[in-house]
N, C-alpha and C positions, 0 to 999 in steps of 0.2 A: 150461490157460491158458498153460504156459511154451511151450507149441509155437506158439500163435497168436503170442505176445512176437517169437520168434524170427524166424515169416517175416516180422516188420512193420520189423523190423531191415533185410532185402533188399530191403524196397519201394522204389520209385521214390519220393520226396518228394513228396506232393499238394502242390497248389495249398492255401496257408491261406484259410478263408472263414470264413462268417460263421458256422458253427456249430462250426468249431475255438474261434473266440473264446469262444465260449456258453462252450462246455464246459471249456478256461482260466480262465474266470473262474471256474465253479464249485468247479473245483480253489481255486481259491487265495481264494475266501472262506472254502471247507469249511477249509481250511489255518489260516487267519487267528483264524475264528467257533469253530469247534468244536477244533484245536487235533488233538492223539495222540488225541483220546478213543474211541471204539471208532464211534461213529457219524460223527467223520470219517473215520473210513480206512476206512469202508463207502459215504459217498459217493466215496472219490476211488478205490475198485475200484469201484464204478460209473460213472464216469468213463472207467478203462482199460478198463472193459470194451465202452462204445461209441464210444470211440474204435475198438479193434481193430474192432471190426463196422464201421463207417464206411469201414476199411481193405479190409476183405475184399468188400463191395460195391465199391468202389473200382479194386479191383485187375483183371487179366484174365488166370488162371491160364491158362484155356484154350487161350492162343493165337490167338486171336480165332475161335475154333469156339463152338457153341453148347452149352450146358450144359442140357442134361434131368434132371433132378431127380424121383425117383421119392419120394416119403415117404407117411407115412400110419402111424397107430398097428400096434406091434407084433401081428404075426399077419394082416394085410389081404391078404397076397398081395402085394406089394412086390418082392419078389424073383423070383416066379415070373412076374412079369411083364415082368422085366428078363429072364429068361432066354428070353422068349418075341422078343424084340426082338434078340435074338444066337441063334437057334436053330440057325442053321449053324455055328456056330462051336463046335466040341470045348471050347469052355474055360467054356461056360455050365452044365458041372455045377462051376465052384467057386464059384459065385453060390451063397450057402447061404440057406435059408429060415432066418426064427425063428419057427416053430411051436412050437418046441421050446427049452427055456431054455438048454439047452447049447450050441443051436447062432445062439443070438441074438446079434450082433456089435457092438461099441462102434464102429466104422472107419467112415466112409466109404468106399464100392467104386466107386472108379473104373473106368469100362469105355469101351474106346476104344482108335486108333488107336497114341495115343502119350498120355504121362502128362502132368497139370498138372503147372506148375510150382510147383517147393517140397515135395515130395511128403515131411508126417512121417509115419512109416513108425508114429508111436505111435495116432497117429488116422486115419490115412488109409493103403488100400491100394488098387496097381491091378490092372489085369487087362487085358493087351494083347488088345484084338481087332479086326482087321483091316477097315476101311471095307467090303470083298466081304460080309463077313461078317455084317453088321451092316447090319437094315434099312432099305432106304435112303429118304434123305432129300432127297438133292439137293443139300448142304451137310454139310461135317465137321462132328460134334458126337461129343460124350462124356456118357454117363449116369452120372449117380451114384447108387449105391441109400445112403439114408440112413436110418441107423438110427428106429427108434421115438420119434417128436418127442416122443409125452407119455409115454413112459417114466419112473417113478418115478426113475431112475438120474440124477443131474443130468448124471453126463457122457456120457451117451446124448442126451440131449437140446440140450446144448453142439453136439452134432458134427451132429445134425440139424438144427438154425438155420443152423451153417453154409453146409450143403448150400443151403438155401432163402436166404441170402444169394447164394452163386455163379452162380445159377441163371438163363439165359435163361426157360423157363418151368417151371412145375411138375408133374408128372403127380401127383395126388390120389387115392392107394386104400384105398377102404373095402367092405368088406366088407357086402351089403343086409340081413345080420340089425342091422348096427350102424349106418345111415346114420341111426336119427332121434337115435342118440345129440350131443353136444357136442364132441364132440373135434375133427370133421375144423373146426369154428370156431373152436380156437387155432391150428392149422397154416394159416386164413387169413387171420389176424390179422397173422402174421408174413412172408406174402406181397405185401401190398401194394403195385401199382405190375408185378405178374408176371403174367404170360398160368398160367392155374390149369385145367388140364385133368381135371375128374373120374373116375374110373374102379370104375364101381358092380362089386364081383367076387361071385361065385360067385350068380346070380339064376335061380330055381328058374323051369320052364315053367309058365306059367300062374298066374303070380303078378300077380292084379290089379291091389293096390294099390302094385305099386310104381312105377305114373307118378307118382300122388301125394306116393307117399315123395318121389322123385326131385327132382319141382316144389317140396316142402318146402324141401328139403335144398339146393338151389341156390338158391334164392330165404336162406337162412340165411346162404351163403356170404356172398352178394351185399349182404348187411345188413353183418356184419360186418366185410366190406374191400370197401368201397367201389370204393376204386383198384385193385384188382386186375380183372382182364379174367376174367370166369367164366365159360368155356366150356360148351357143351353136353354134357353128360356122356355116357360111354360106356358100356355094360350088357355086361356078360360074363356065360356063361351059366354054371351051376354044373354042370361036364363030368362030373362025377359023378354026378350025376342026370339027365344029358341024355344022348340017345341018342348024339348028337358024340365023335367021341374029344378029347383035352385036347389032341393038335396039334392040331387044324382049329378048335378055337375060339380057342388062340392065335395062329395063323397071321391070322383073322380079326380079333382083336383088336389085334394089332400093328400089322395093315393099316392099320385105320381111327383107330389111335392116331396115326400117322404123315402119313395124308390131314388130318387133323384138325388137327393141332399145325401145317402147313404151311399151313394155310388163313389159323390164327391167327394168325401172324409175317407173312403177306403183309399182313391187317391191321391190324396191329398193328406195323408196320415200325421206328418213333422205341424205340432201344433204347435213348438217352439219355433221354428222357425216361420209359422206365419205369424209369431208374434213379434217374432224381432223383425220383421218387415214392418209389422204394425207399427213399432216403436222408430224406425229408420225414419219413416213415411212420415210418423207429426214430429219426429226433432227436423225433417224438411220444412217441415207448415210453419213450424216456431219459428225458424231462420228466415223464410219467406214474411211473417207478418213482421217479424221485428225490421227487416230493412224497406219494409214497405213505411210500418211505423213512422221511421227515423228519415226515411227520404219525402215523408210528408211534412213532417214537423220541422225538420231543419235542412232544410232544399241546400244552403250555402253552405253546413258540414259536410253535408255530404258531398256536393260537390267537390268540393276541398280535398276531404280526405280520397275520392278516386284516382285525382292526380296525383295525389302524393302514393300512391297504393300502385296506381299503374306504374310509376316512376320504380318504387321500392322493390319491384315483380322483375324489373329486368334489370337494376344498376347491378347487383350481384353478379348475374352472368356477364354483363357487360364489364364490370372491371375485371371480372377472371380472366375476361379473354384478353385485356390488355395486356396483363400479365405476365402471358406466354410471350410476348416480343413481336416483333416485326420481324421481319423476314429475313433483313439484314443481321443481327443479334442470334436470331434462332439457327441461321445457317452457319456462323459460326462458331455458335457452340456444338450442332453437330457435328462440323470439319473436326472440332477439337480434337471430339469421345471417341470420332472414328479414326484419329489418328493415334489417340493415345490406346484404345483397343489393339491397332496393329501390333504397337509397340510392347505391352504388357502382355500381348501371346505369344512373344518370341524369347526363347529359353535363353539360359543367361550362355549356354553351350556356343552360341552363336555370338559370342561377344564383341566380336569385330564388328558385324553388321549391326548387330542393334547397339552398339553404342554409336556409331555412325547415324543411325536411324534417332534415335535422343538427339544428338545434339542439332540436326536439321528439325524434328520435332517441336524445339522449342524456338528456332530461330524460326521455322516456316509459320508457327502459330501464334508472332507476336501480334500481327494486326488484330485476329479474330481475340484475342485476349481483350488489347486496349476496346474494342468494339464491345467487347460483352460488360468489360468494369463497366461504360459507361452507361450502357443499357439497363441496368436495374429491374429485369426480367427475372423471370421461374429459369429460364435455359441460362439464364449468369448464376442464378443459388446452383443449379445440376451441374453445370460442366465447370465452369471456372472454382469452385469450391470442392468439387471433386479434384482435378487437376492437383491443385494445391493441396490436397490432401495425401495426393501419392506422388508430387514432386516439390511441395513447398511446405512440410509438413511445421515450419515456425507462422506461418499463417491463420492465425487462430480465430483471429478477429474478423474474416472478412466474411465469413456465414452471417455473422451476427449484424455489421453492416449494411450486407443484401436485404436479411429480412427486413429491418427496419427501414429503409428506402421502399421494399413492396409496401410495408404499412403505412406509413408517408404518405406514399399514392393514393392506396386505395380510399385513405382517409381522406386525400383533398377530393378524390372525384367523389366520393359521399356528400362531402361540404358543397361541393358547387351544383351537384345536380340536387340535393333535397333540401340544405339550405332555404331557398325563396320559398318553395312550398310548403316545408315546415314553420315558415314564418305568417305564410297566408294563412295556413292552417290554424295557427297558434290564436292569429288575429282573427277568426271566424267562432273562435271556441271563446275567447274572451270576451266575443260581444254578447254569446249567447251568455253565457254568466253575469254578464252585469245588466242586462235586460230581463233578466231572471229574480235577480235580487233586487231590491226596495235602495239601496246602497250600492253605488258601488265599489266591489272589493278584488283588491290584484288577486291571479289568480296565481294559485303556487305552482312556483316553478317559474312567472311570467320574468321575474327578476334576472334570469339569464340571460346573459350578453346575445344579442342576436346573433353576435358570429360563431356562438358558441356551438362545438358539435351536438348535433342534436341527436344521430344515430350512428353507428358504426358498423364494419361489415366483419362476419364472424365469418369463421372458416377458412380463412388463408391459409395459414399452418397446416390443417389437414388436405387441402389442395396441394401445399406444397410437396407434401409424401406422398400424394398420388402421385402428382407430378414428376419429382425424381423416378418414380417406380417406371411410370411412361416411358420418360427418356429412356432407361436404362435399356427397358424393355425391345425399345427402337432400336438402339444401338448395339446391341445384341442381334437384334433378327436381322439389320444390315449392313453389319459388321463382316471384312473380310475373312472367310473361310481355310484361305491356303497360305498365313503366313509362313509357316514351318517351310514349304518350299521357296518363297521369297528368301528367306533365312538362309537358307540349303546354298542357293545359288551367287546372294552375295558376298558368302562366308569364303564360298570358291572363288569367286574374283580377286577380292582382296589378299586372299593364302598364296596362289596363282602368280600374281605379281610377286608378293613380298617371295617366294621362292627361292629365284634365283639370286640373288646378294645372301639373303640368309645362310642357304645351303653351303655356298661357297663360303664363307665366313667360319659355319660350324667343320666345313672340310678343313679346311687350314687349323683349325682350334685343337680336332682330334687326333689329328696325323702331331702337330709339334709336342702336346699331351702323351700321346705314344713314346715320341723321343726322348721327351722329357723323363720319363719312366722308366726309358730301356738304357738311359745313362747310368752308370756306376761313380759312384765318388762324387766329388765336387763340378757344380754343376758348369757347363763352358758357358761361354758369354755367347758362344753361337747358337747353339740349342734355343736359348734363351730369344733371340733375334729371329725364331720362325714364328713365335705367336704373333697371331693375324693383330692390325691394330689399326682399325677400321677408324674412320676421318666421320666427325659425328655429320658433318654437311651428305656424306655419302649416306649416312643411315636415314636422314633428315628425307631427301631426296627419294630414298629408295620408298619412304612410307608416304609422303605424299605422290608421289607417281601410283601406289597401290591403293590409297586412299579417295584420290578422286573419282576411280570410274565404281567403285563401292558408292559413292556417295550419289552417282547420276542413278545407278540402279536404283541406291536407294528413295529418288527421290521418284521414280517411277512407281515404284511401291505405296510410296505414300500417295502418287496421284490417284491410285488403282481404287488405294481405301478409303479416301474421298473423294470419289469420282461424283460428278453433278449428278446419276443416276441416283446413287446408294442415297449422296444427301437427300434430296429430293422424295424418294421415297418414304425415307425416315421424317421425314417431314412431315409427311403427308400423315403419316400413321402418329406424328406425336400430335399433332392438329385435330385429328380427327376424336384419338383417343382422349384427349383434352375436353372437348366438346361434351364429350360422352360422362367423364368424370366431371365436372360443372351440373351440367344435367342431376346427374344420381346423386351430388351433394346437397342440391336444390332440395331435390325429394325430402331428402332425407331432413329435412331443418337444418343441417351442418351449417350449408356459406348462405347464412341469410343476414340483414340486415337487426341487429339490436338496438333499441330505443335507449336511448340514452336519459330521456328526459321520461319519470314516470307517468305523468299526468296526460302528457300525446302517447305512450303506450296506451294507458288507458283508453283515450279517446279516439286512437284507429281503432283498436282492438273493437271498440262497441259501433262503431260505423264500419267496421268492418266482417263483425259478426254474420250478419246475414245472409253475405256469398260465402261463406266457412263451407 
């Protein structure tokens, strides 16, 4: 590991993203949470240790040549297949087999024109061999033979990740006595995102089943990395038992190693994006070890913190959806908008009717009112706040009241559903700390009142302006269509009636007006005694007998505009679309749960890392 430290010191500075940050934070809650204890400083060398990997994908030792990667467990023939791809070259007997345990190599063997850069000489060796020499390809490249990936030895296996880190693509050898075995599916576990050329060695003549094996065996690959590009495997013949001599099956085998790998890169061309699979694929592995880590070493945080995590994954949605009201609340407030809708799209032209129509308005919608003040719902902030906006406009205070009643809420149902598990929580973290240390020391933060809020839920507000948006949006699409003729017809009942007394009243007015005008001189006292002088009980009478059946019409109108269909509907669709917006806020980070307390942010955050 001090030789990776080293070349990461010469690197060029990456670009920081978004999984440097991951992995800084995890440093520094592991720092924060767990402290010197023996299980922090195993997350944070797990940490160094994908970062350097992140680096070494990263980097382009090559020189912008392509990197062939021979691997495959100790003994497959690895080597002799490297020597078959340089066999003009005098320097392919220092390619050493590991048949033999003596002669099995810790190094990386570089072979090629000219060496990578950074070349430690503790892990890595090269071996110049000249492009002439070296089966061609069409393009500089350099092979690396990589020690035995699942080698007992860790730092055999250290140097073999490598390898299949650096790697344009992989050549794969395994041996056909050993292909139903598991192994060659750690080495493509750790491929992911790489063109994976199989290379079936030493396959006796007349070996039936080994298409089968073969179809097995790639098809296993193909399970287990996904993202990796699995090529059509190659069959080399076992030149020992074939009447072939061991050049002319290598010479063939080289051949078509090379037709084949070329076929694959044309396409498969986006080398960038097999790398950022590369890269996707080990910040999966680092996620993977670290909760495997963390759920070995402290079995009762974690336990801990998944309740508190499964609890934290749904109280969000779950208090949004209280929010919205009951059935009772929410059908009220849409009686209200559909009634106050009627009324606001009827022109003031029609004055009779719709003030008729207001003042049954407010008397017909005093239940759903008291029902909604007491409701403390999203549908009492939308309709009763609106209401009072456009008939109670001294009502200033009572938006501000609503909110804070949602908040209220949402804050007790946070208190009572994470409450006990943040205290279990608290008390699992604390034990570890003081079992940790030689002393024990309160931990920070332990000093808060247990009833204290420990998280809160974010995003009400912005819920809330979808929400209004919803309603409106409801109340809109089932909102009645034909007030203007509602309007039309009760403006003619009410004129209708009032008619006849008026008329007669303005007849009598204009004809004494007339006389009064056609008199000369001083005016007589008789003239004077033809102005009509109507008895207010008579006018009184005349507007109530005209006002009441306006008022039954009207109140037909308003049954029309909230009829149980419309509400109903409107309901459905503010429900539904509710749901939907909850949802996307989720997504989005908006309505989620914030930690109040930094030291349990810190300590989900790091038992929680893993499934991230």
């Amino acid at each position: 590991m001090e030789s990776i430290e080293m070349n990461q010191q010469v690197l060029p500075s990456q670009p920081e993203g978004e999984s440097d940050s991951f992995v800084r934070r995890v440093r520094r809650a592991a720092t924060t949470v767990l402290g010197n204890s023996e299980t922090g400083r195993q997350v944070r060398a797990l940490c160094d240790e994908h970062v350097s990997a992140r680096n070494l994908i990263a980097q382009d030792r090559a020189a912008g040549s392509l990197v062939l990667a021979v691997v495959g467990a100790t003994g497959q023939g690895k080597s002799w297949l490297v020597r078959q791809l340089i066999r003009d070259s005098p320097m392919k007997d220092s390619i050493r087999s590991g048949n033999n345990l003596d002669q099995t190599t810790e190094q990386l063997v570089w072979v090629g024109p000219q060496p990578p850069a950074d070349l430690d000489a503790r892990f890595e060796t090269y071996v110049r061999v000249s492009s002439d020499e070296m089966e061609p390809f069409g393009v500089p490249y350099l092979l690396v033979d990589a020690p035995g990936a699942t080698d007992d030895r860790k730092a055999v296996v250290d140097v073999a990740r490598r390898a299949l880190s650096l790697a344009s693509a992989i050549i794969l050898v395994v041996r056909r006595d050993q292909i139903r075995g598991q192994t060659p599916g750690v080495l493509a576990v750790a491929s992911e995102g790489t063109i994976v050329l199989p290379v079936v060695n030493a396959v006796a003549d007349g070996d039936d089943a080994v298409g089968a094996d073969v179809d097995a065996f790639v098809a296993n690959l193909r399970t287990v990395a996904p993202t990796s590009v699995i090529a059509r495997p190659i069959l080399c013949d076992d030149f020992f038992l074939s009447e072939e001599s061991e050049a002319t099956v290598g010479a063939r085998v080289s051949g078509e190693l090379v037709k084949r790998l070329k076929a694959e890169l044309e396409n498969n061309p986006d080398s960038d994006r097999r790398r950022s699979v590369k890269l996707e694929a080990l910040d999966n592995r680092f996620r993977a070890a670290l909760s495997g880590l963390l759920a070995e070493k402290l079995p009762g945080l974690t336990r801990a913190v998944e309740r508190l995590n499964e609890e934290a994954t749904k109280l969000p949605g779950q208090v949004a959806q209280t929010l919205v009201g009951a059935d009772g609340p929410l059908a009220a407030a849409v009686r209200s908008r559909l009634r106050l809708s009627l009324l606001t799209s009827i022109g003031a032209i029609w004055f009779p009717f719709r003030t008729v129509l207001g003042v049954l308005n407010l008397t017909s919608g005093a239940w759903d009112r008291l029902l909604l003040s007491l409701s403390g719902s999203l549908p009492s902030l939308v309709s009763t706040i609106y209401t009072s906006t456009k008939m109670l406009a001294g009502d200033r205070n009572a938006s501000e009241e609503i909110r804070t009643g949602l908040q209220r809420r949402s804050s007790a149902a946070v208190s009572d559903r994470l409450g006990p598990l943040a205290r279990q929580f608290r008390d699992e973290l604390e034990l570890l700390r003081t079992s940790d240390s030689e002393t024990p020391s309160a931990m920070p933060g332990s000093t808060r009142s247990n009833e204290a809020q420990v998280a809160s839920l974010s995003g009400i507000e912005a819920l809330q302006e979808r929400s209004h948006s919803i309603f409106e949006a409801a109340i809109e699409q089932n909102a009645i269509r034909w007030a203007t003729p509602f309007a039309l017809v009760g403006t003619l009942i009410f004129w209708t009636l009032m008619a006849g007394p008026f008329v007669a009243l303005y007849k009598e007015y204009i004809a004494a007006s007339f006389d009064s005008l056609a008199t000369t001189g001083q005016l007589h006292e008789h003239v004077m005694e033809r102005f009509p002088k109507p008895e207010f009980a008579m006018v009184l009478t005349s507007l109530v007998l005209s006002i009441l059946p306006t008022a039954i019409f009207a109140m037909f109108a308003i049954s029309a505009a909230q009829s149980k269909k419309r509400t109903g509907a409107a309901i459905e669709q503010i429900r539904d679309q509710h749901d939907e917006a909850i949802r996307s806020l989720q997504r989005e980070g908006v309505l989620c749960l914030r930690w109040d307390e930094p030291l349990l942010s810190d300590a989900e955050f790091l038992m929680s890392a893993g499934r991230m």
